[in-house]
VOLOMAR-269542 format. One line per 2 residues: number of its first residue (from 1); for each residue x, y, z of N, C-alpha, C. Coordinates in steps of 0.2 Angstrom, whole numbers. Example, Ala and Ser with C-alpha at 12.3 -4.5 7.8 and 13.67 -1.06 7.14 Angstrom:
BEGIN
1> 66,-28,39,62,-22,39,66,-16,39; 64,-11,35,68,-5,36,64,0,39;
This chain:
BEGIN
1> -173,304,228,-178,308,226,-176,315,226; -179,319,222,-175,326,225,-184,332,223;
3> -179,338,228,-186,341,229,-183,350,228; -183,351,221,-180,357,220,-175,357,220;
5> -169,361,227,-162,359,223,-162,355,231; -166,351,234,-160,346,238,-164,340,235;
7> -158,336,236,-158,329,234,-158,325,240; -162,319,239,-165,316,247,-161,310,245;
9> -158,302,248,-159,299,245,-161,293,250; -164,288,247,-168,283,250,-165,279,249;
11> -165,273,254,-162,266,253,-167,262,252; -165,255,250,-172,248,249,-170,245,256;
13> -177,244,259,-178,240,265,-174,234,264; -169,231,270,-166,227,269,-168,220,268;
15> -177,219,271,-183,215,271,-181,212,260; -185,219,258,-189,219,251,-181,216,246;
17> -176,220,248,-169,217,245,-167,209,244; -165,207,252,-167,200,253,-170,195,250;
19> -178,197,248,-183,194,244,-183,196,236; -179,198,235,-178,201,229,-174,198,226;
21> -169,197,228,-163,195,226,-162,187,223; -165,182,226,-167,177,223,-169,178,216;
23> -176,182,218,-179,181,209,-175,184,202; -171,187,205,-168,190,199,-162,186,197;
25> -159,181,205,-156,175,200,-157,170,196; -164,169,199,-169,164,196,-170,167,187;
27> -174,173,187,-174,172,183,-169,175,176; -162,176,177,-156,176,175,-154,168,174;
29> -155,163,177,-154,157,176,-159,155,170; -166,157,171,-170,155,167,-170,156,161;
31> -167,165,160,-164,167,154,-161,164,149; -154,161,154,-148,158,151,-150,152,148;
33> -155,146,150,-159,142,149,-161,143,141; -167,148,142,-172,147,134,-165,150,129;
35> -158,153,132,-157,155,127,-152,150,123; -150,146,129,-145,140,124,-148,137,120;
37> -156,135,123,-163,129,122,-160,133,112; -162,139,113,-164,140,105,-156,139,102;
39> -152,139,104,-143,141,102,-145,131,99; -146,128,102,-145,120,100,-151,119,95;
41> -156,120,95,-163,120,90,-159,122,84; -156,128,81,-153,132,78,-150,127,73;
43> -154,126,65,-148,124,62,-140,124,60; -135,120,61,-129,118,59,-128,119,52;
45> -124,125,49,-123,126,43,-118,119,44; -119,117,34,-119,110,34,-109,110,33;
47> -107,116,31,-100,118,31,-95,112,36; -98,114,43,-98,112,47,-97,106,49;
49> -101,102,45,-101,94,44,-98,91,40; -96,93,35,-93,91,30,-87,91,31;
51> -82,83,31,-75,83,32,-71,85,23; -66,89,24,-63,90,17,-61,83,16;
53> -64,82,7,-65,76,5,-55,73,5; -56,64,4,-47,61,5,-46,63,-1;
55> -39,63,-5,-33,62,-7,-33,54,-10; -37,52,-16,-37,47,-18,-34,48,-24;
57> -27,45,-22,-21,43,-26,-23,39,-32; -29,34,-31,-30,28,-35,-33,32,-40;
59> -39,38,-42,-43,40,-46,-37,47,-49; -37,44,-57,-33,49,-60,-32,47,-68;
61> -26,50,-71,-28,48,-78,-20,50,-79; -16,45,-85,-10,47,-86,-10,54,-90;
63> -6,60,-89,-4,65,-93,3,63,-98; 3,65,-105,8,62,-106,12,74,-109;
65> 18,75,-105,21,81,-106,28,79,-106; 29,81,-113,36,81,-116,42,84,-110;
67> 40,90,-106,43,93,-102,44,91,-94; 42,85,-95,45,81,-86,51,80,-85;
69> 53,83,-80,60,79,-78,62,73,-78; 67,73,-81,71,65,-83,71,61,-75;
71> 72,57,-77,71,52,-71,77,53,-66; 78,53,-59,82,55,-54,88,49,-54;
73> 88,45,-58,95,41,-59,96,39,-66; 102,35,-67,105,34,-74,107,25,-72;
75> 107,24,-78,109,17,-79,116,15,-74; 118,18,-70,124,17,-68,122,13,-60;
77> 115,16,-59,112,13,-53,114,5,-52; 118,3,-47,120,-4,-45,115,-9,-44;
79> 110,-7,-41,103,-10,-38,99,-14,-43; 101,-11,-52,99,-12,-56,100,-21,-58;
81> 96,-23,-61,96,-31,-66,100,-32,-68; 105,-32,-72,104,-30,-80,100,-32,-87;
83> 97,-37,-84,94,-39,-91,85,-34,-92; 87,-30,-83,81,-25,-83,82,-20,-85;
85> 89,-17,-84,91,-10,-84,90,-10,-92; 82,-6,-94,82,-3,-98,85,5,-101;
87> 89,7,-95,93,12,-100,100,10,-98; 103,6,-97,106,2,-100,109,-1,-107;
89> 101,-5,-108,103,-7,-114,98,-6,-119; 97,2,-117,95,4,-124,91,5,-127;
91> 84,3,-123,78,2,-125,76,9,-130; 72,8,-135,70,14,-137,65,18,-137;
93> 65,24,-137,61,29,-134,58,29,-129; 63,29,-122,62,31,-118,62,37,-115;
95> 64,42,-120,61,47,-118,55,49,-117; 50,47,-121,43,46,-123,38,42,-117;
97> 41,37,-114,42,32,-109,41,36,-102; 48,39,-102,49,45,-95,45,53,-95;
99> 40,52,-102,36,59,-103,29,56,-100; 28,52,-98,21,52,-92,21,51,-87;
101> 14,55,-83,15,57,-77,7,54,-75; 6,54,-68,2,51,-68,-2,56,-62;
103> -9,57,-63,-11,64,-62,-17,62,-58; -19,63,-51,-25,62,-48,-29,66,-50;
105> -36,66,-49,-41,70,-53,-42,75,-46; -43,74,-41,-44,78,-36,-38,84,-30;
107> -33,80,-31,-27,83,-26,-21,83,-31; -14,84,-29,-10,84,-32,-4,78,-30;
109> 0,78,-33,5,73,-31,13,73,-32; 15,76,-28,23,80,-31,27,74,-31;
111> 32,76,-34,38,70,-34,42,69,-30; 43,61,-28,48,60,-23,53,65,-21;
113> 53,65,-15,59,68,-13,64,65,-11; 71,58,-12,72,54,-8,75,58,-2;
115> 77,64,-1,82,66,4,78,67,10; 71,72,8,67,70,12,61,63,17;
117> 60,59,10,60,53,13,63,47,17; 70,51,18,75,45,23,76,49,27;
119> 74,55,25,74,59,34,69,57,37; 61,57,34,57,54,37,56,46,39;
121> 61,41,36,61,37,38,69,34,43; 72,38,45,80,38,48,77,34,55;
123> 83,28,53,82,22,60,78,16,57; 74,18,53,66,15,51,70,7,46;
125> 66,3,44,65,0,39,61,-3,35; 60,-3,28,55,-6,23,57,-12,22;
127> 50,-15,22,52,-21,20,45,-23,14; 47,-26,6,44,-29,2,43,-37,3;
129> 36,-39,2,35,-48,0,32,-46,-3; 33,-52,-9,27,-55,-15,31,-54,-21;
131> 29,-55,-25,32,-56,-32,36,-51,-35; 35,-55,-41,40,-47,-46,38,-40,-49;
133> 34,-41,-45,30,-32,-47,33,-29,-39; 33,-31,-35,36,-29,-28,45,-28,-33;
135> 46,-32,-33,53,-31,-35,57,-28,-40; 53,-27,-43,52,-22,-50,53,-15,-48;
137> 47,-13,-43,47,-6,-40,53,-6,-34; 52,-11,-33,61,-11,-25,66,-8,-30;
139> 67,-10,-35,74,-8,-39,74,-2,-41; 68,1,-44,67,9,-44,69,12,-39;
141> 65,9,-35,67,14,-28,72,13,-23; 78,7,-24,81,11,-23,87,15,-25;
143> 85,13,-32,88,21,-35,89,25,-35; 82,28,-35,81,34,-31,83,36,-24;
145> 82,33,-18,83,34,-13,91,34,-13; 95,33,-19,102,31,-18,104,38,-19;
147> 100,41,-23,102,51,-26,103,55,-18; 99,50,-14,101,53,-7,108,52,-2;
149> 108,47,-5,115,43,-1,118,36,-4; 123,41,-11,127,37,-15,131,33,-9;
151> 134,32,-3,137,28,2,132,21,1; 126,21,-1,121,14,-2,124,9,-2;
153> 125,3,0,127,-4,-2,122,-7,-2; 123,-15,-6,120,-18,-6,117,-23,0;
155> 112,-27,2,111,-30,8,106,-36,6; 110,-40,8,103,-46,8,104,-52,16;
157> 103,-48,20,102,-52,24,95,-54,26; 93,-60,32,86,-61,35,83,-64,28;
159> 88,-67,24,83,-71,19,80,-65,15; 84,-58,12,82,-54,7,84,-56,3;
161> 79,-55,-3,82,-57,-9,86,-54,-15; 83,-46,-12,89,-41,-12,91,-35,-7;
163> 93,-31,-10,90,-23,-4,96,-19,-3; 94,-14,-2,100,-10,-1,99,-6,7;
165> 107,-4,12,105,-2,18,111,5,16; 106,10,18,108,18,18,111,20,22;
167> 118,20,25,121,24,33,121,29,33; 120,32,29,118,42,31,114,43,36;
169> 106,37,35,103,40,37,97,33,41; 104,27,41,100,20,48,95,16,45;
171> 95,17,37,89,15,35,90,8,30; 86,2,31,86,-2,26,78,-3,24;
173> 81,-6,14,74,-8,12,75,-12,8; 71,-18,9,75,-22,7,67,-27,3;
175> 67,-34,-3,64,-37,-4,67,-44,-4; 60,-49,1,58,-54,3,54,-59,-4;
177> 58,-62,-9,55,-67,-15,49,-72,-11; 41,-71,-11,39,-76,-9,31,-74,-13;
179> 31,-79,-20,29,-78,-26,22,-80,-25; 19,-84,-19,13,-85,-17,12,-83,-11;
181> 15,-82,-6,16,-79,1,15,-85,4; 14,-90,3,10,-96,7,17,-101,7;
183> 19,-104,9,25,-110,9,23,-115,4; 26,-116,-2,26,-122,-7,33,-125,-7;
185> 32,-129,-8,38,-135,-11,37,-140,-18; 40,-142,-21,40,-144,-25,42,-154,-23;
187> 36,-160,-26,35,-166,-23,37,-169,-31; 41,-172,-33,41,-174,-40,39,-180,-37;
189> 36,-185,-45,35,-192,-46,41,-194,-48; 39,-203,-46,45,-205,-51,43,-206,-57;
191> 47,-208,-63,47,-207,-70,43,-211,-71; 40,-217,-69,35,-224,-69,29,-220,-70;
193> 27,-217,-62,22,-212,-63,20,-207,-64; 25,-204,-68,26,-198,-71,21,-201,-80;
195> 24,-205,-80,21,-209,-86,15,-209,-87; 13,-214,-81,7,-217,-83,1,-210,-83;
197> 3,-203,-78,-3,-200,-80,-1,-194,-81; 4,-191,-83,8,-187,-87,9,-178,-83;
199> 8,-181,-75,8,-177,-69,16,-179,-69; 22,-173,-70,30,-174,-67,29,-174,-60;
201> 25,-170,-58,25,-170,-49,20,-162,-47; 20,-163,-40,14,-158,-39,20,-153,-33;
203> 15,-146,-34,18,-143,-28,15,-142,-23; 17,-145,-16,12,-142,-10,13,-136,-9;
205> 6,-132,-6,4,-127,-3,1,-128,4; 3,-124,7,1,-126,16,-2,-120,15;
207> -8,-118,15,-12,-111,13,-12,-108,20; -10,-111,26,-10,-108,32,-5,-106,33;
209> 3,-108,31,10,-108,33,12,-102,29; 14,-93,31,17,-90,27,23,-96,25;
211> 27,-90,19,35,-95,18,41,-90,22; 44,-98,22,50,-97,25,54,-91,24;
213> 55,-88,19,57,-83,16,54,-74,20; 48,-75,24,47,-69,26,44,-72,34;
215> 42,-79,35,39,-77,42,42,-76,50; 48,-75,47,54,-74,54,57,-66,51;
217> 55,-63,49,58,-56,48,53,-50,49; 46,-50,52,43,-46,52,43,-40,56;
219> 46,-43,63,47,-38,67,54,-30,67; 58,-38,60,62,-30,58,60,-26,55;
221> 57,-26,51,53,-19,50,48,-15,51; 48,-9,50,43,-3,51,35,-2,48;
223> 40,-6,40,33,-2,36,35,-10,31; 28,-12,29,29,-18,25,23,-18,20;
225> 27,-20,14,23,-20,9,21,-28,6; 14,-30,4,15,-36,2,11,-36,-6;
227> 11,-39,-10,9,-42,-14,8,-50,-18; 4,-51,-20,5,-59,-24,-1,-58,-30;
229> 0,-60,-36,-7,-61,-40,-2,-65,-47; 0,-63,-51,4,-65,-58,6,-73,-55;
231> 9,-77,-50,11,-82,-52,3,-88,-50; -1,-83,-50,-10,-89,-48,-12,-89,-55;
233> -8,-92,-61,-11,-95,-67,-7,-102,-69; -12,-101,-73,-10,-110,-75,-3,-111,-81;
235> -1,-104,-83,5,-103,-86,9,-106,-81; 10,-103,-76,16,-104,-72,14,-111,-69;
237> 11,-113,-67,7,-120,-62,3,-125,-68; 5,-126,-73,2,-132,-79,-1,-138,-76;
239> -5,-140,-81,-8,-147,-76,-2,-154,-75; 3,-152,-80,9,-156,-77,12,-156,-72;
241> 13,-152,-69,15,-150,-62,10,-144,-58; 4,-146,-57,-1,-140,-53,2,-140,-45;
243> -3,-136,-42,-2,-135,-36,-8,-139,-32; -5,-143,-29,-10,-146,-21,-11,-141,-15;
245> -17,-141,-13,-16,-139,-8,-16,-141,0; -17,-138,5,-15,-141,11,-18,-138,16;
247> -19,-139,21,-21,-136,27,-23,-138,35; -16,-136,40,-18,-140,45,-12,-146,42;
249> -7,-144,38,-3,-153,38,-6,-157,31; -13,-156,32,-18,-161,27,-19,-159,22;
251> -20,-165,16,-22,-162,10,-31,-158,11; -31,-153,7,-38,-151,5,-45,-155,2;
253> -48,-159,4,-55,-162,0,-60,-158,0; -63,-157,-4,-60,-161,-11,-58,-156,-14;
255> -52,-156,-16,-45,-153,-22,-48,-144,-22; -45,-141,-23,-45,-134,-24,-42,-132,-30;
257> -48,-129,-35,-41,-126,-42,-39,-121,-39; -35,-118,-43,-32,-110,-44,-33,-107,-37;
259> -39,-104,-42,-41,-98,-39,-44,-99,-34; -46,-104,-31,-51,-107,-25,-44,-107,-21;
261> -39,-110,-23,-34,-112,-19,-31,-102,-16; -30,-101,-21,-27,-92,-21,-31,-88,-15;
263> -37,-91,-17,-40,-86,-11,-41,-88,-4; -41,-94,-3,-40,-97,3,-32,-96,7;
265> -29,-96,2,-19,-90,6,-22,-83,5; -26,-80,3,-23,-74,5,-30,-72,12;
267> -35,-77,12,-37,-76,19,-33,-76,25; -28,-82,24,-26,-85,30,-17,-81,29;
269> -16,-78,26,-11,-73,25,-10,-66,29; -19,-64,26,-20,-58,29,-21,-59,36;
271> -26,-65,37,-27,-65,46,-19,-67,50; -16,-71,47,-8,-73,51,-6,-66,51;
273> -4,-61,46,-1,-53,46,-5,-49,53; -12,-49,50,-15,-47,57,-13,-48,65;
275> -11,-52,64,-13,-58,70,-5,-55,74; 1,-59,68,7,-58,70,12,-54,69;
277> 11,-50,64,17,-45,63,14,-37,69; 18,-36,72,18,-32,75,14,-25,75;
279> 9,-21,80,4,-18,79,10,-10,76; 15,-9,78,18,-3,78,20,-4,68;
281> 21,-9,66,22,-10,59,17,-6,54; 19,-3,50,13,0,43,14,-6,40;
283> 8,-9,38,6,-13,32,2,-10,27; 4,-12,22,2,-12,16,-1,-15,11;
285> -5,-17,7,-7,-22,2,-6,-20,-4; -3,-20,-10,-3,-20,-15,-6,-22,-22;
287> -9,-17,-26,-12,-25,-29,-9,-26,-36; -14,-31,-39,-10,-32,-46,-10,-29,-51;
289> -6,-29,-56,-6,-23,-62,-5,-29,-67; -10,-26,-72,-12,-29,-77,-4,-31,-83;
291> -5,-37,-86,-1,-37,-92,0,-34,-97; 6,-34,-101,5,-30,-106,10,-32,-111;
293> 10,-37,-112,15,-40,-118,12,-41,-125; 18,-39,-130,14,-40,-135,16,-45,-139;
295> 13,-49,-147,16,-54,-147,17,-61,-143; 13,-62,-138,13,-68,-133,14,-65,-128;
297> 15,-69,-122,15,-69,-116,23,-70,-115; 25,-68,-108,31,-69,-105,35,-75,-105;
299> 33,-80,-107,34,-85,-111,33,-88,-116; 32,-84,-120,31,-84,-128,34,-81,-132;
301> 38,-79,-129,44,-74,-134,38,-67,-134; 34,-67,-131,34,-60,-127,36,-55,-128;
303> 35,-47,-128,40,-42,-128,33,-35,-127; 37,-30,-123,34,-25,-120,36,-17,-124;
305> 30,-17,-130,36,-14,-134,30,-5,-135; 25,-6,-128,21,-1,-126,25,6,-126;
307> 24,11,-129,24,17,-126,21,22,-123; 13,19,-121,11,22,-117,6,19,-114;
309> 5,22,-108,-1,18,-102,-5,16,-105; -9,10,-104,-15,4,-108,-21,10,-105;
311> -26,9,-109,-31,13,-110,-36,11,-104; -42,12,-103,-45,9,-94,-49,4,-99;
313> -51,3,-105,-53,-1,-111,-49,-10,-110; -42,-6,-112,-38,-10,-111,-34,-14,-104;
315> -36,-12,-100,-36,-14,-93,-39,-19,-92; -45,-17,-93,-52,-20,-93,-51,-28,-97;
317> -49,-28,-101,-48,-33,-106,-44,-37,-104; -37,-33,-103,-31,-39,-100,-34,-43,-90;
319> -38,-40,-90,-41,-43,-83,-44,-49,-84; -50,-48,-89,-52,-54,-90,-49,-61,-94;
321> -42,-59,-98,-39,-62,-100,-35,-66,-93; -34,-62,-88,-30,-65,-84,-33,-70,-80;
């Protein structure tokens, strides 16, 4: 208080303090309260919610640009077939061939690095099963990963059927030939009953049993890729010699075609993989890629004399042919 020039000063009863002090926590808590209550109430800009959309490699469209880099090896690559090595022997216009690229509509997708990818996989191993689309793309690749470590040799061991092991950098990749994933063998008749119903002999499928070719190799590697679809027709498996199936040891009643057969291995495929190849392993599934022969089929005196990606028209149409 002040009173002219003195100034008086007064203190709060220690009583009124005491009682005071509570209420002003209380209602300092009660503050803090109404004021979250409204902070939650408050809509979430939708920003907020919204994960940035995935990287779908699958959705895209071939660009075809005269200006792409030549492909990262040359015909001299060892890994190669020969009766595949098309710049080898020749093929023509492959440059036209090596001028498409293949462009996701959403994200982007740069080109192999192999130097970089055997650094990120040093120590590691790939491994391929399934057919010749698997082994098709093994042979490019390791071509390419060879640009990283000309020292490459070849390697077929654990029953590969080919592969190469990189000592720069501890790496093998190697592919496992197992054209239905399921174990077959081949049961001929004899010629008496070959005759009579014009069956040479059947092949068993044990729809249960991977093949011997990959079910004892899993655990060596890291990252595994599988495939199977081009030998599930009756091109390859004719009613002369079809395939039986099996299961449990036993035959299947009553009988399974093809595709009934096809689908039934890749159930019992994926659940064995599930089940037994190790959790630390990357799996992968592959799918199938359309025909493209013109003039007949791969046994028709066939010939792929395409020079540019099949239209999504034409995709469409060799599906259903298949």
């Amino acid at each position: 208080m002040e009173f002219g020039s003195r100034r008086i000063y007064t203190t709060m009863p220690s009583k009124l303090r005491s009682s005071l002090l509570p209420r002003l926590l209380l209602l300092s808590l009660l503050l803090l309260l109404f004021y979250s209550l409204i902070l939650l109430r408050r809509p979430i800009a939708s920003s907020t919610l919204v994960s940035p959309p995935l990287c779908d490699l699958f959705s895209g469209r071939w660009v075809f640009n005269p200006e792409n880099p030549k492909p990262l090896y040359d015909e001299t690559c060892p890994f190669h077939r020969n009766a595949w090595n098309c710049l080898r022997n020749k093929r023509e216009n492959m440059d036209v061939i090596n001028s498409w690229r293949w462009v996701p509509n959403a994200c982007g997708l740069n080109r192999i690095d192999p130097t970089r990818f055997l650094q990120l996989m040093r120590n590691k191993n790939v491994g391929f099963v399934g057919d010749s689309l698997n082994e098709n793309f093994l042979v490019s690749f390791l071509c390419i990963l060879r640009v990283a470590d000309p020292s490459a040799v070849k390697w077929k061991k654990k029953k590969a059927w080919r592969g190469a092991y990189f000592p720069k950098f501890n790496v093998t990749v190697a592919y496992h030939r197992a054209v239905l994933l399921a174990k077959y063998q081949w049961q001929p008749k004899s010629s008496a009953e070959a005759n009579q119903d014009g069956v040479k002999g059947t092949y068993r499928v044990d729809v249960d049993v991977p093949a011997n070719e990959w079910i004892n190799v899993t655990s060596f590697y890291d990252v595994l890729i599988f495939n199977s679809g081009h030998w599930w027709g009756y091109d390859k498996f004719p009613k002369e010699t079809p395939l039986v199936f099996h299961r449990k040891g036993k035959p299947i009643n009553p009988p399974l075609d093809i595709l009934q057969g096809f689908e039934l291995v890749l159930q019992h495929m994926v659940s064995y993989i599930q089940r037994e190849v190790p959790a630390k392993t990357l799996r992968f599934w592959r799918l199938q890629s359309p025909r493209h022969f013109s003039g007949g089929d791969w046994n028709q005196n066939g010939s792929c004399l395409l020079e540019k990606p099949l239209e999504e028209s034409q995709v469409h149409q060799q599906a259903l042919l298949q």
